[in-house]
N, C-alpha and C positions, 0 to 999 in steps of 0.2 A: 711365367717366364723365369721365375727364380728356381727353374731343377732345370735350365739348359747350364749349360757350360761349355762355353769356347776357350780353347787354346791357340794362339799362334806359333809359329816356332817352334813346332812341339818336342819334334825328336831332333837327335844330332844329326852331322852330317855323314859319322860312318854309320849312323843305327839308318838312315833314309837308304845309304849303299844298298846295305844287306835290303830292307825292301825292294829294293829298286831289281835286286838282283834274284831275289827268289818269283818277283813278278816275272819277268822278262823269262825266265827259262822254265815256267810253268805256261799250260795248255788252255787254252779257254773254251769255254761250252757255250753252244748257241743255243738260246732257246728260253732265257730264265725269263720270268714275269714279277711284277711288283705284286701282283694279285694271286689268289690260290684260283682254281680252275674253275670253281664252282660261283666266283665271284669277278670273273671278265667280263667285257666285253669289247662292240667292238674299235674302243678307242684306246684299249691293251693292247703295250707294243712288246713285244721280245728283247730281250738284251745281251748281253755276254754276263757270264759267272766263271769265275777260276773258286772251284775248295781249295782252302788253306788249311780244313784240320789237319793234316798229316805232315804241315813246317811247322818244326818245332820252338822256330823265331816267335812265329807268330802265334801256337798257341800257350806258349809257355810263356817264353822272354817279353815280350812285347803286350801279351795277356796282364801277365802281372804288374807291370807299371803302370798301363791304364786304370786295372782292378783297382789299385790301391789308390790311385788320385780320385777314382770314382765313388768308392767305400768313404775319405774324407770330407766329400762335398756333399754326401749324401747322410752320412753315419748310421751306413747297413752294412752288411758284410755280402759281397756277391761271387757267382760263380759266374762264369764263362756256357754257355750251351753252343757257340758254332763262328765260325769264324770262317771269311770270302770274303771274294772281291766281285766286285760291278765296275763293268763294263761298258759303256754309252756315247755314242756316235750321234752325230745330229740324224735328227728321226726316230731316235730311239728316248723318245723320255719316258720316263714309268709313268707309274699311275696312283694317285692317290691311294695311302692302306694305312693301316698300323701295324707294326710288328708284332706284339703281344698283348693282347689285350689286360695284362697282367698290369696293377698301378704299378708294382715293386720289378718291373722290368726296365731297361736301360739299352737302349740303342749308344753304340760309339760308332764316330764316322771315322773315318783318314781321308781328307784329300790328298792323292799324289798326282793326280796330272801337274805338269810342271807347265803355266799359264804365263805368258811374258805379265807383269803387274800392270802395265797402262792397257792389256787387255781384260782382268778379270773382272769389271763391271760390264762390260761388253760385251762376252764371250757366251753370257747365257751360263746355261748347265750350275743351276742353284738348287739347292735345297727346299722346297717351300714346305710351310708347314699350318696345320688351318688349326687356329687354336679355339676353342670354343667360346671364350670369353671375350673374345676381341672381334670386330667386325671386319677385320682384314686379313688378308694372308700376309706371312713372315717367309722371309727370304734371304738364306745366306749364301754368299758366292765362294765357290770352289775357292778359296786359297790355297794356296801348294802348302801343304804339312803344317794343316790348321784341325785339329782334334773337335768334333764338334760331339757334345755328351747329351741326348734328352728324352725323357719318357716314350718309351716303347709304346705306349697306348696313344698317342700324339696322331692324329690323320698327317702326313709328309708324304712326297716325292721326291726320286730325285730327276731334276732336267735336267733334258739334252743340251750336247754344246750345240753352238750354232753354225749354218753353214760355212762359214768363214773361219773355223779353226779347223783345222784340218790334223787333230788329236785324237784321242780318246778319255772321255773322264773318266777316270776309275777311284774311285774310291773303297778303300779297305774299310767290312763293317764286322765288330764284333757286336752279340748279343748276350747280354746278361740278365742274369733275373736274380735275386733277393735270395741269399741261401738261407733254407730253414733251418732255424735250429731245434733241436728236439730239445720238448721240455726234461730235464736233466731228471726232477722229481717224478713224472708219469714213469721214466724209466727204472727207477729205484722200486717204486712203488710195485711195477710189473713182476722184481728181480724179486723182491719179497714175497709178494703173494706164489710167484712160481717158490720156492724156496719151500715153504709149509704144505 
């Protein structure tokens, strides 16, 4: 549990706008899966996705403050590979997966459904996650603009809300993974022998 990391409160309330505003006037696709094709079945629900790579809030602005509080709590240096949103209605909860089976990969959440507070234990639509070392499942609740940071190789879902919110959870995910650095000497070494 010591490579999760939650934030509350994360962003301001003009930096939540701009989310709020690039969400709202962007298109949603029906059809995404927690699962690759080859690995459904039939308790795979469908869900809603909006692509964000092409806001530049979001892959640029919004990228790099995550990156850097991420690179601190971890002390690696990472890249960015894709960035969307999830979209989830009751009946619609994904399905157990990992995002990269990579150890040096990092999943970032964004809750922004905006959930009244004496609803979000109630409300359903949490995060689980099945850690291998524990005999239980971990469960975090949708808080409104609560950054949730944890290993990409992690078995998680996210759940649906439940019938009585009459919302949609969506939360913003970026994916990262461990940028390589080239060994500086292989390259020198390469520039020499090409040189004679």
């Amino acid at each position: 549990m010591d490579k999760f990391f939650v934030f509350d409160d994360f962003f301001s309330q003009q930096q939540l706008k701009i989310i709020h505003d690039i969400i709202n006037s962007n298109s949603w696709q029906w059809g995404h899966f927690s699962n690759d094709e080859e690995q459904r079945n039939i308790v795979c629900n469908p869900f809603w996705i909006m692509n964000l790579q092409n806001e530049g809030y979001f892959t640029v602005y919004f990228t790099n403050i995550l990156k850097n509080i991420l690179e601190k709590r971890t002390g690696k240096e990472f890249v960015c590979d894709r960035v969307y949103a999830n979209g989830q209605i009751y009946g619609q909860s994904g399905s157990f997966h990992i995002d990269d089976a990579d150890d040096n990969a990092y999943t970032v959440l964004l809750y922004v459904t905006k959930l009244p507070k004496k609803l979000q234990n109630i409300s359903d639509g949490y995060t689980y996650f099945k850690i291998p070392s524990l005999k239980y499942d971990i469960a975090y609740p949708p808080v409104y603009n609560r950054v949730l940071m944890f290993p990409s190789n992690i078995v998680h879902k996210g759940g649906d809300l439940n019938r009585f919110i009459k919302d949609i959870r969506i939360t913003i995910v970026w994916k990262f993974r461990e940028k390589k650095v080239e060994n500086r000497w292989s390259n020198i070494w390469a520039m020499w022998k090409f040189s004679y």
